[in-house]
C-alpha positions in Angstrom: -4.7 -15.5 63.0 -8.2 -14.3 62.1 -10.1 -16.0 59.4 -9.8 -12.4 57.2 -6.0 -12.3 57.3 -5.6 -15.6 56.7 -6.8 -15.4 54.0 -5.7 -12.0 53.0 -2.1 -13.8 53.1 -3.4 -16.0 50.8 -4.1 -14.0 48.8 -1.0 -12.1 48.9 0.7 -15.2 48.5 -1.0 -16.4 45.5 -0.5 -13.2 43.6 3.2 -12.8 44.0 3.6 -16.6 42.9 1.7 -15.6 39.7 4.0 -13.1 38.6 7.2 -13.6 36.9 10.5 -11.0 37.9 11.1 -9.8 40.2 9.0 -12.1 42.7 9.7 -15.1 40.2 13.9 -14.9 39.5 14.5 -18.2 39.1 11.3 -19.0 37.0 12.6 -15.4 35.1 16.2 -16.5 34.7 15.2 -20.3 33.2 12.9 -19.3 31.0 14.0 -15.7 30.0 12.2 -13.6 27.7 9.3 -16.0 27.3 8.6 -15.9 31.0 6.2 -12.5 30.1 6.4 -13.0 26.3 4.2 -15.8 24.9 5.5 -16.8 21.4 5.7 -19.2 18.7 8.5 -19.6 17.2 10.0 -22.0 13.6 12.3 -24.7 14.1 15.0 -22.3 11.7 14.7 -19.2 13.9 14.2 -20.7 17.3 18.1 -19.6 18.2 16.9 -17.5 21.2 15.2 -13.8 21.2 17.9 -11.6 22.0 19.9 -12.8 18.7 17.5 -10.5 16.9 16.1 -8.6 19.8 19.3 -8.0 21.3 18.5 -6.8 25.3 19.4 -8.9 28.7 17.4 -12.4 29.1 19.1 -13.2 32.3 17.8 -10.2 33.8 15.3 -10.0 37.2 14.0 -6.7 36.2 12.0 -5.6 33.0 14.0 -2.6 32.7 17.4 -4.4 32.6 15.5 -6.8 30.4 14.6 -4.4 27.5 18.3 -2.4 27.4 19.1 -1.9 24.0 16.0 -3.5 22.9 15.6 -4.0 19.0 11.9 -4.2 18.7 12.0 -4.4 14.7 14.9 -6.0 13.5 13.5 -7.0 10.3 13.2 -3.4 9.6 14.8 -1.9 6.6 17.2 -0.4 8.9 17.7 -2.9 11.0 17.4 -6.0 8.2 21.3 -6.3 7.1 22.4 -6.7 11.0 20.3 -9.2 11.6 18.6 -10.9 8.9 21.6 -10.6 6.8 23.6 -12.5 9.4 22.4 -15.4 7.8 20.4 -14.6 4.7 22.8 -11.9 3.6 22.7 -12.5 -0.3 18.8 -12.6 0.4 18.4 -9.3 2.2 21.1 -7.6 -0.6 18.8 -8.2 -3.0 15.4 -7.1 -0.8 17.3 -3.9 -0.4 17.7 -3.4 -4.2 14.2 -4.1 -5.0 11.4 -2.1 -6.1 9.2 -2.6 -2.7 12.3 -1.3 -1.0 13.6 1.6 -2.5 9.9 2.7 -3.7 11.6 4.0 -6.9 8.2 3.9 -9.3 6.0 5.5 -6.4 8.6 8.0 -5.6 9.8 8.2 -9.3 6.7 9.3 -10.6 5.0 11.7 -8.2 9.0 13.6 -8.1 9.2 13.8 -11.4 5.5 14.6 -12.3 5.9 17.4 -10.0 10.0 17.8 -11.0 10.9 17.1 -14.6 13.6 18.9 -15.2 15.6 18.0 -11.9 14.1 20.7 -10.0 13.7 18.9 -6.8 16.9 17.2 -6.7 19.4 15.7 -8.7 17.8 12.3 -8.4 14.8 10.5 -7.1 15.0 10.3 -3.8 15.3 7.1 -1.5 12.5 6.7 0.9 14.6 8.0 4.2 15.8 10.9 1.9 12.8 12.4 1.1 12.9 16.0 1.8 11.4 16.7 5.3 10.1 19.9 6.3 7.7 20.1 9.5 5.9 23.2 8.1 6.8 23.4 4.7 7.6 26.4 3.1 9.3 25.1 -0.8 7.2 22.6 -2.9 10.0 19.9 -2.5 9.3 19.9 1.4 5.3 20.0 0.6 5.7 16.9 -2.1 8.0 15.0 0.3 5.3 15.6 3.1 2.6 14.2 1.3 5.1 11.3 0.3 5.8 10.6 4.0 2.7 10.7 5.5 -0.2 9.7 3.0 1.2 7.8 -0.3 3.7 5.6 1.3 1.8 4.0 3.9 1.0 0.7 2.1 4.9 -0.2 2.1 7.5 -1.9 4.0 9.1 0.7 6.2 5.0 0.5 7.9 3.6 -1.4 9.9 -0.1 -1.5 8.2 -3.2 1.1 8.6 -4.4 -1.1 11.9 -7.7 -2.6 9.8 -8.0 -6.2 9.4 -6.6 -6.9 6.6 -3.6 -4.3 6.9 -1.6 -5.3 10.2 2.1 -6.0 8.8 5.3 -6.8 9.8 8.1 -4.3 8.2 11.1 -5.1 6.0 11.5 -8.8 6.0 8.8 -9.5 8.4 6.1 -7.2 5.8 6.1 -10.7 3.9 7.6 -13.9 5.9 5.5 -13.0 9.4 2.0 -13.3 9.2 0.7 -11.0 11.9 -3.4 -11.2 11.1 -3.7 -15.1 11.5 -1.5 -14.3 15.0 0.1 -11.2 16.5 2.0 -13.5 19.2 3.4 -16.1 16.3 7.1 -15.6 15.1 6.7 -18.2 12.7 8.6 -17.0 9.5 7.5 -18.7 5.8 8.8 -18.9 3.1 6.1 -18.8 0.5 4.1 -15.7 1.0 0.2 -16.1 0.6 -2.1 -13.5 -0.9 -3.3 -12.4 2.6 0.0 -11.1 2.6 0.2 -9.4 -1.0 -3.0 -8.0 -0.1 -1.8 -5.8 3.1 -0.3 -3.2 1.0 -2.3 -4.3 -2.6 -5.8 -3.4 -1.2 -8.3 -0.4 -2.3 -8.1 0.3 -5.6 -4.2 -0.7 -6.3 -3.2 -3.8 -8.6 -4.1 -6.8 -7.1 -7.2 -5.8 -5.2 -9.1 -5.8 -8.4 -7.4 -9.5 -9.3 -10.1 -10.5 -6.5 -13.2 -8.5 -8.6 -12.9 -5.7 -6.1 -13.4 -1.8 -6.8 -13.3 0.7 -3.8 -16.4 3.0 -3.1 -15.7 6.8 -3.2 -15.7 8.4 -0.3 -18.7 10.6 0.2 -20.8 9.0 3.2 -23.6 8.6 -0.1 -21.6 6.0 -1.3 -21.2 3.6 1.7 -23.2 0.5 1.7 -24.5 -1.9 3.1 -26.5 -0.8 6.3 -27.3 -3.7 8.9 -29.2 -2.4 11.5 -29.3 1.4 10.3 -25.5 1.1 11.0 -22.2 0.8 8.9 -21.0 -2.8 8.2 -16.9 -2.3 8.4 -15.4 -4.7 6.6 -11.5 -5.9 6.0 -9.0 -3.1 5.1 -11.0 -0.5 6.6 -12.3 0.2 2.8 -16.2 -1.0 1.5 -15.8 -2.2 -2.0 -18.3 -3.3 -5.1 -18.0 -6.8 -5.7 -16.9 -7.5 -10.0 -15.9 -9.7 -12.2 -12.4 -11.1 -10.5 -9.4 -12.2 -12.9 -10.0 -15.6 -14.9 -6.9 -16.8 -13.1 -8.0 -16.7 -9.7 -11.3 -18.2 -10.8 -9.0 -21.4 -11.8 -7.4 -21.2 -8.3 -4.1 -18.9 -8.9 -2.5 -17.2 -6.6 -0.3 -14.2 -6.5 3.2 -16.1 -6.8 1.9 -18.1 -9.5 3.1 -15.4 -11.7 4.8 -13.4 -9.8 7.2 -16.2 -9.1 10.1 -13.8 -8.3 8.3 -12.2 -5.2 8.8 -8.8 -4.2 12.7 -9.1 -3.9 13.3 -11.5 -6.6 13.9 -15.2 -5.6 17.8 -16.5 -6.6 15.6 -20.3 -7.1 13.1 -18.7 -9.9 14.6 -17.7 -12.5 12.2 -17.8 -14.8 9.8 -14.9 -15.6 6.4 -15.4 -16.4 4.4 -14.1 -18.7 1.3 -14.4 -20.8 3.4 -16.4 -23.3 4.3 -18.5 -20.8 1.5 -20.6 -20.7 -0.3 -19.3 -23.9 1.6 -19.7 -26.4 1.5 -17.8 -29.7 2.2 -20.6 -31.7 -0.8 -22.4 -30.9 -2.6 -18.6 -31.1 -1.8 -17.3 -34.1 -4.5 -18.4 -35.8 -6.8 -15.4 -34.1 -6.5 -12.4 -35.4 -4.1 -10.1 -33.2 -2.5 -13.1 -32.0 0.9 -12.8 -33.9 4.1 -12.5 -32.9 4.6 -8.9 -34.6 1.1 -7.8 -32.8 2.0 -9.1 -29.3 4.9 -6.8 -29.3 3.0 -3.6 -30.1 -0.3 -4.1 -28.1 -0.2 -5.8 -24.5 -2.9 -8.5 -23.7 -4.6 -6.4 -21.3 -5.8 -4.2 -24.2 -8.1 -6.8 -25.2 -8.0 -9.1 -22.2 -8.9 -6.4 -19.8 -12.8 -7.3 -18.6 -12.8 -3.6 -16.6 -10.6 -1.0 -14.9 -10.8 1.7 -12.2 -10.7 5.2 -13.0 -9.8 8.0 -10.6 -10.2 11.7 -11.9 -9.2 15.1 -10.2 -7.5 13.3 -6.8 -7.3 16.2 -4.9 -4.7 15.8 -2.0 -4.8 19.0 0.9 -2.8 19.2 3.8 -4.2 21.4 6.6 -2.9 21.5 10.1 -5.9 22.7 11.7 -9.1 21.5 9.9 -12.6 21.8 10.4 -12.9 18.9 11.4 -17.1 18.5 11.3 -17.0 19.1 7.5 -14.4 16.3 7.2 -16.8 13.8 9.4 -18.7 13.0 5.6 -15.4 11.9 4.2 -13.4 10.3 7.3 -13.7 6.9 5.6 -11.1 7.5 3.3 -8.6 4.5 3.0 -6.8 6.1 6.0 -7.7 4.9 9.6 -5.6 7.9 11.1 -8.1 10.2 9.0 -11.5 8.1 10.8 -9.9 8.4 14.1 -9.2 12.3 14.4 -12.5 13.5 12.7 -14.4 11.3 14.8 -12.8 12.1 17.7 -12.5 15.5 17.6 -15.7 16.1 15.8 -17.1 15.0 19.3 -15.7 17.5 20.8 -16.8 21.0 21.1 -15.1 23.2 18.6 -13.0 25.1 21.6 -11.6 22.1 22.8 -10.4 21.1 19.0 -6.2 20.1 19.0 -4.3 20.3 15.5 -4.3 17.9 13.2 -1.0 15.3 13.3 -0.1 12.6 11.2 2.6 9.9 11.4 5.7 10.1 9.0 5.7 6.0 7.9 9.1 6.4 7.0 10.6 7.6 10.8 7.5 6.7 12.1 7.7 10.3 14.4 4.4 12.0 14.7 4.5 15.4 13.2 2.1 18.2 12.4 -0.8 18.8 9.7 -3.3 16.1 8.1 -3.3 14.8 4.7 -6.6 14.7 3.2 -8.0 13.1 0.1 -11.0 13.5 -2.5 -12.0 13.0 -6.2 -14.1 14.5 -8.7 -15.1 11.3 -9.7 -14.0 7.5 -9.4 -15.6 5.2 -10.7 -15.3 1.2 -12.5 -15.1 1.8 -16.1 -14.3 -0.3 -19.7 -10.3 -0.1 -20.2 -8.6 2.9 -21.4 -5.7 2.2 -23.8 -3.0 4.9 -24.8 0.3 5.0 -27.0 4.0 4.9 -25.4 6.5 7.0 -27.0 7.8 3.2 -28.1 4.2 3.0 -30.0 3.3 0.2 -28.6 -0.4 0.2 -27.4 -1.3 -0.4 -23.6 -3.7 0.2 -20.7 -3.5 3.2 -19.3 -4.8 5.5 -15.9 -5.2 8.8 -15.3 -2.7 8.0 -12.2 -0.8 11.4 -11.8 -4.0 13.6 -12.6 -3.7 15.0 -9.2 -3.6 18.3 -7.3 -1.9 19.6 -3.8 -3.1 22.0 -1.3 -2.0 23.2 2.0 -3.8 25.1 4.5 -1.7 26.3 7.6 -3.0 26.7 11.4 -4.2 30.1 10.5 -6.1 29.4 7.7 -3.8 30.8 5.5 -3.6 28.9 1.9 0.1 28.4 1.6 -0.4 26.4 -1.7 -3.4 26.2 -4.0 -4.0 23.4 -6.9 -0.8 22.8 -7.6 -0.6 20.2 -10.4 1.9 18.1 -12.4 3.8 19.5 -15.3 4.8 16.2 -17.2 6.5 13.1 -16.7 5.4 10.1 -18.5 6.2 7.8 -21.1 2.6 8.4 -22.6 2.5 10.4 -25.6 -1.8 9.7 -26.9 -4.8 8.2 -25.1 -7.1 6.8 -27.3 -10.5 8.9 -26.2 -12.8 6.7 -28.7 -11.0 3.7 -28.0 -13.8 2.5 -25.3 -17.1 1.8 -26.4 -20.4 4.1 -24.8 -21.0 7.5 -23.1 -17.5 8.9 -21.9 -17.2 9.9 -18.4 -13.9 10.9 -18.5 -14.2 13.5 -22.0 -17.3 14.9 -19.9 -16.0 15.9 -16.8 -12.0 16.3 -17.3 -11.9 16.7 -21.9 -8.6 18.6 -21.0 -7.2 15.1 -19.9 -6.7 13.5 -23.4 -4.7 16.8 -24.3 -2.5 15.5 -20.6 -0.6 12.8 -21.7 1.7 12.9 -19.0 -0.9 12.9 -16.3 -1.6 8.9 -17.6 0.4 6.0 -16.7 0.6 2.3 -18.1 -0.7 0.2 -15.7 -1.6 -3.7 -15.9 -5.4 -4.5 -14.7 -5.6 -7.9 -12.9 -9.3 -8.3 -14.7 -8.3 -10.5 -17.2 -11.3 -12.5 -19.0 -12.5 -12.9 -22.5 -11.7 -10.3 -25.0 -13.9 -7.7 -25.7 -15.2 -7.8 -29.1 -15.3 -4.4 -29.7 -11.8 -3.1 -28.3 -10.2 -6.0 -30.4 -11.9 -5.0 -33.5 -10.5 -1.2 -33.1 -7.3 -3.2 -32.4 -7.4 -5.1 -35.3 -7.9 -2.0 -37.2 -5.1 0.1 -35.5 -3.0 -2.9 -36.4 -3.8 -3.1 -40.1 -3.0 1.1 -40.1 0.4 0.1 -39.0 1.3 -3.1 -41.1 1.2 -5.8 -39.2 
């Protein structure tokens, strides 16, 4: 034998050893799935992969191998026949919670745009949501923009694909840290703030707990430049660094408060609030500080060190955009967005495709591209408006919002449409802030909206502001108390 053959066989030889099933069957059959998967696996949940996975870990053959594969059984449709096997009071009460069924999110766009019932006789659960590939009512239009842009930063999806984002789904959305290491299957209890984070990012509660306000999205905005070039940073989102919350600056974390977790932990029962560990008793000797005010004005009114403020959020559908005018606002909190004007915007305009978008509830990829903009967004001194309770809280312009959709041919099949009512706020308090008034400037009709603001509670907290608690003060002497 020749020098070359010898050691073309090798060769051969060496390869074939390397490879698991089906040159390998006995190596395959001892050491099952692992033999191509590399994991790492908990103590608790090292009972073998198929008792979640399900498919064939005797097999020779990868195609035998991955019959009836599960590949997310933490899922919320998969999460009660296989989590629930042993963590079934657990996984009851994930499936009755609030990251689960989406009920505020849904709630409040459906009945914004619904008040009176219109689009069904009840807010819809996320798999319900109306589903029409071309819409043609305003339910099927709504429910598209539900399905593909709003309810991305949930459980039934698996994360945007920035750092920062990447996510199990269901169960796994909290307990499995996939950034610190895709290949790990090591479930935890206690969830950290990196994993809070992966849905709580841009400028959604929690992200400002960390002093952080995401730019708008006009290509003007972005900043820094190293090198004449972008500098992309976590979340796929650049932000302005502020003030963060008091309590992380002492070293809190997320579940310090929120001791319940998403899906409400049977061991805490105990609810934390302000009160909690500042106690009114000790308090009361400040003026606001008694028990009568704390029930009419919430801490943030005062507390609150700044806020973001979103007006005119313009949401447009179009199935076959121009997709160069786009390129100035592809970096828009949505990586499906970059990827498609980039890419086709390198293209000439003959070889353009039509836009498509996935649905993060059936994850199927379907037609038309959600886009977003705003007439202005910017970080701003707290807002504080009336409930039809009268208590006095911190408020957002959170429903002032608009829907378009532009079909393949152009045609405008829906123009501007905005909300009619919905909320539980029935006066905003336009002098309540103190200097020049963006909002009265560009959108005055807004304070005559009340439904189009929301309560919301910033996660700025810091010393009070002396002027918003003297206007408090004052507001609380009108009344009484």
């Amino acid at each position: 034998m020749t020098l070359i053959k010898l050691c073309f066989v090798l060769l051969l030889a060496g390869i074939l050893c390397a490879c698991d099933a089906p040159y390998g069957p006995d190596q395959f059959k001892t050491r099952g799935c692992t033999a191509c998967h590399w994991v790492r696996i908990d103590k608790a949940h090292n009972i073998g992969c198929t008792a979640c996975h399900m498919g064939d870990a005797a097999s020779h053959s990868m195609e035998s191998a991955h019959q009836g594969l599960v590949r997310h059984p933490a899922s919320p449709e998969n999460m009660k026949r296989f989590c629930g096997k042993c963590h079934e009071e657990r996984v009851k009460r994930a499936a009755e919670s609030d990251h689960f069924t989406l009920r505020d999110e849904i709630g409040y766009v459906w009945k914004a745009f619904f008040p009176k019932g219109q689009g069904g006789a009840s807010i819809p659960a996320p798999q319900e949501i109306r589903k029409e590939k071309y819409p043609w009512s305003l339910q099927g239009l709504v429910g598209d923009m539900l399905r593909k842009r709003c309810l991305r930063c949930h459980v039934w999806y698996q994360g945007d694909g920035h750092e920062g984002t990447r996510r199990g789904t269901g169960c796994a959305a909290c307990h499995l840290n996939l950034e610190s290491s895709p290949f790990d299957h090591i479930f935890r209890q206690a969830v950290d703030d990196s994993q809070c984070l992966s849905c709580h990012y841009g400028n959604f509660t929690g992200w400002d707990y960390y002093g952080r306000f995401e730019k708008d999205y006009p290509s003007g905005f972005r900043a820094p430049l190293e090198k004449g070039r972008h500098v992309r940073r976590t979340h796929g989102v650049e932000w302005i660094d502020m003030t963060p919350d008091v309590h992380l600056q002492k070293g809190m974390t997320c579940s310090d408060c929120h001791v319940k977790g998403p899906c409400g932990s049977a061991n805490a029962t105990k609810t934390v609030t302000c009160v909690s560990c500042h106690e009114l008793s000790v308090l009361s000797v400040r003026p606001g500080h008694t028990v009568e005010a704390a029930s009419s004005v919430s801490c943030t009114v005062c507390h609150a060190v700044w806020a973001p403020v979103e007006i005119g959020r313009s949401l447009m559908r179009q199935d076959m955009p121009d997709y160069e005018e786009w390129l100035r606002l592809s970096v828009q909190n949505s990586l499906e967005v970059e990827k498609l004007c980039q890419a086709q915007s390198a293209l000439k305009f003959e070889a353009w495709q039509p836009a498509v978008m996935e649905d993060k509830i059936d994850h199927s990829i379907e037609p038309g591209m959600w886009f977003e903009g705003f007439i202005a967004r910017r970080f701003w001194p707290v807002m504080a408006g009336i409930t039809s309770d009268g208590r006095m809280v911190t408020v957002r312009p959170l429903l002032d919002i608009s829907i378009s959709y532009v079909d393949s041919d152009e045609m405008i099949m829906a123009d501007n449409i905005q909300p009619v009512g919905v909320a539980d706020i029935t006066a905003i308090l336009p002098d309540f802030s103190p200097g020049p008034d963006f909002i009265s400037f560009l959108r005055p009709e807004l304070y005559e909206k009340p439904w189009l603001w929301l309560e919301f509670t910033p996660h700025t907290i810091g010393p009070a502001d002396v002027f918003r608690t003297i206007r408090v003060n004052r507001w609380l002497e009108e009344r009484g108390e």
